[in-house]
Phi, psi and omega in degrees: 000162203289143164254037155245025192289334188302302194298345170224049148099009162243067168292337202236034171268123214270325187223190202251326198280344185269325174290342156323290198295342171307278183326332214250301167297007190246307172292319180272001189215030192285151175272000161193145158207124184269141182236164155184163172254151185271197210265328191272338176085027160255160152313127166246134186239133171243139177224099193244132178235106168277163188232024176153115167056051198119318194242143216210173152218109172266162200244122180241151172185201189210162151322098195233160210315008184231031174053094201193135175268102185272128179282133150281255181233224207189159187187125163301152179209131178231128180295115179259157198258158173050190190267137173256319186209147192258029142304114196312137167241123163234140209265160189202122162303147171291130170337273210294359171164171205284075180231186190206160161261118181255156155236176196212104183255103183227111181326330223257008185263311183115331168230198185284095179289158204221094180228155182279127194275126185287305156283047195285350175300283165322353183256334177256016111317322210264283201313323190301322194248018133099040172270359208293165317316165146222139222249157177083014159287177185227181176217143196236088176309098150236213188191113170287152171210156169240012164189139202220138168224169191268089201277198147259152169273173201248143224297155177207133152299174159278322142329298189284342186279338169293327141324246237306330167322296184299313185291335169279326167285332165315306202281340195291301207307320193314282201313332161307324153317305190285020191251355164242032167086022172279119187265329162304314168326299178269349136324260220293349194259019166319275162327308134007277182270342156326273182346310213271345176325283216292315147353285219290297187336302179294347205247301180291003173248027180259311216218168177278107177333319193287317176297008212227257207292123183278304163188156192208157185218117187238140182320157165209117177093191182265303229262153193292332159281039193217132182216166194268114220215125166247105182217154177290164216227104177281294208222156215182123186224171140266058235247171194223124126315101203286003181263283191281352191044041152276151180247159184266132174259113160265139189232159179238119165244172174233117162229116155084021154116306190308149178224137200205162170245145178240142166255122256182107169299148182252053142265011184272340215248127178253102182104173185257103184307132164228178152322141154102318191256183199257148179267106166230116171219195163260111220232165192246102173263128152275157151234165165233082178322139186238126188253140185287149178314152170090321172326316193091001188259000000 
């Protein structure tokens, strides 16, 4: 089984025959399905069902010549709320099946994020009728997780939440510079992180690591869509699974400035979420590209 089926409330599927039928029923009873034919001239196919608020599982496969729907796989999915980023994105297929991978290369993160494209239909329409690239999209970032804990946050004047603002935008400008080869730009923000090495060195075998880095989002593990991520917790609902009736926490955090929803079963979740406090776990990252009115896919 998928092991992020836990983040939205299928924690207790026991066998391979009840996720068949969990799947079967996602097909004969699914809330959207999307078709296109691909770059080979097959049917490709999609089947999504939600099972709360928000949160889901589709089912992919393609078309076979007596029209018979053949299943690949399957993946839980959770709808993410607002734009995470206006950056060009590009996409790439997976080896082992027709599922595809984006990347978001966005300054305020610092490397390439690498997320499982959600929305794979409209892009392999597009590719099929030769519209690719296509420019003006956004990208809307979300994330499963299956262990999770609650920090508190860490206390700022208004002076200081004004710092760091400020200090985020200088390093934001740097790296636009350096990424377009300004070699004073990437001095300094060399020097930078020297400083802040030597800072932190000195600071930590005094104070608690977590009281020191206010939030950060790091690669985790070989596969490449999964990172390890600390952020505050803007906004925050509760939602029931309508099958198994576990319930779900969705939270909306800002780490490293991006803002995305994570979903977290809570027998998974360590502490009480409120605004204000901080989110850290290990996450599974999804997108959705959001193609601009008028494209046509």
């Amino acid at each position: 089984m998928h092991k992020y089926m836990r983040a939205i409330g299928f924690s207790k599927i026991e066998n391979k025959k009840k996720l068949q039928e969990l799947l079967t029923d996602v097909i004969m009873n699914s809330d959207k399905r999307s078709m296109t034919m691909n770059q080979e001239y097959t049917l490709v196919g999609e089947f999504c069902k939600d099972f709360a608020a928000g949160l889901g599982v589709s089912v992919c496969g393609e078309f076979d010549d007596e029209d018979k729907f053949v299943y690949e796989y399957y993946f839980p999915y959770l709808k993410g709320t607002g734009i995470t980023s206006y950056e060009d994105v590009s996409v790439e297929r997976h080896a082992d099946k027709d599922s595809y991978a984006g990347v978001c290369d966005d300054i305020k993160v610092g490397i390439s994020l690498i997320f499982f494209l959600k929305n794979r239909i409209p892009y392999i329409k597009a590719q099929a009728t030769g519209k690719l690239p296509i420019r003006g999209t956004s990208l809307t970032l979300s994330a499963l997780c299956t262990s999770a804990s609650i920090l508190m946050p860490i206390q700022k004047d208004e002076e200081q939440v004004q710092r760091v603002k400020q200090a985020s935008i200088n390093r934001n400008t740097l790296m636009a510079a350096a990424r377009k080869g300004d070699e004073d730009a990437i001095e300094t923000l060399t020097l930078e992180d020297m400083d802040m090495y030597t800072a932190i060195s000195k600071r930590i075998p005094k104070e608690d690591i977590f009281s020191l880095v206010d939030t950060y989002f790091m690669p985790y593990g070989v596969e490449c869509d999964q990172y390890s991520v600390l952020g505050e917790i803007t906004a925050m609902r509760l939602t029931r699974n309508q099958i198994t009736g576990e319930e779900i926490f969705i939270l909306t955090i800002c780490c490293n400035e991006l803002t995305f929803d994570v979903c977290v079963n809570i027998i998974d979740l360590f502490g009480e979420p409120q605004i204000g406090r901080r989110f850290k776990g290990v996450i599974w990252l999804q997108g959705q590209i959001n193609f601009p009115e008028g494209s046509e896919l």
